[in-house]
N, C-alpha and C positions, 0 to 999 in steps of 0.2 A: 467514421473515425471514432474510434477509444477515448472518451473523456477517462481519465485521471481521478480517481476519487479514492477513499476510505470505504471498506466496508463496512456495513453492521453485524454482519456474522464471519469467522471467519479470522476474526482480530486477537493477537495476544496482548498489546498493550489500547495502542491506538490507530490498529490498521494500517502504519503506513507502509511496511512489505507487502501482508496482503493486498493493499490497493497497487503496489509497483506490480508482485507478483502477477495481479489477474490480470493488470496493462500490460505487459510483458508476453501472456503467456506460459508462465512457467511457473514453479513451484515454490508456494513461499517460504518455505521452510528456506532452500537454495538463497532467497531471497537476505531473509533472516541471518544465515551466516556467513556469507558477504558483507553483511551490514558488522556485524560482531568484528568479525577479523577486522576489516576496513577501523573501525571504532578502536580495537585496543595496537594496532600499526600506527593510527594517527594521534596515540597519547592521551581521547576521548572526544576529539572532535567529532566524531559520528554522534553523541549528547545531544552535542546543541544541531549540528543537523535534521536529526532527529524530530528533534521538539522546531525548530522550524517550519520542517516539513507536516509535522502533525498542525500545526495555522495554518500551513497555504495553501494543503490538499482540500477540499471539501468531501464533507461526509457524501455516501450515496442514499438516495432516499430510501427510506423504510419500506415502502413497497413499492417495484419499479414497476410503472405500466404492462401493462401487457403485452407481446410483441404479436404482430398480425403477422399471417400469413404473405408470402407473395402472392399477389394475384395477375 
């Protein structure tokens, strides 16, 4: 299973689309303006969701293990 994280690369502000985007599967950009509309429909609640989200995501480490093969 998908842990949930921020990326290091990848990020426009603080990774939190990118991080949904690559849990998701799909494209952050997609992700991104979702978030926008969502944001100026709700008057700017998507703000503080936002910066919420950016504390309660964790970052992904800087460099991720290596994945082994199956064997």
């Amino acid at each position: 299973m998908k842990q949930l994280t921020r990326p290091v690369n990848g990020r426009m502000i603080a990774g939190v689309c990118a991080g949904i985007g690559e849990h998701l599967d799909i494209d952050p950009t997609v992700v991104r303006l979702v978030w926008a509309a969502l944001t100026l429909l709700s008057l700017g609640t998507g703000i503080l969701v936002y910066i919420i989200a950016w504390l309660l995501i964790p970052e992904s480490p800087q460099n991720p293990p290596a994945m082994l093969p199956p064997s």
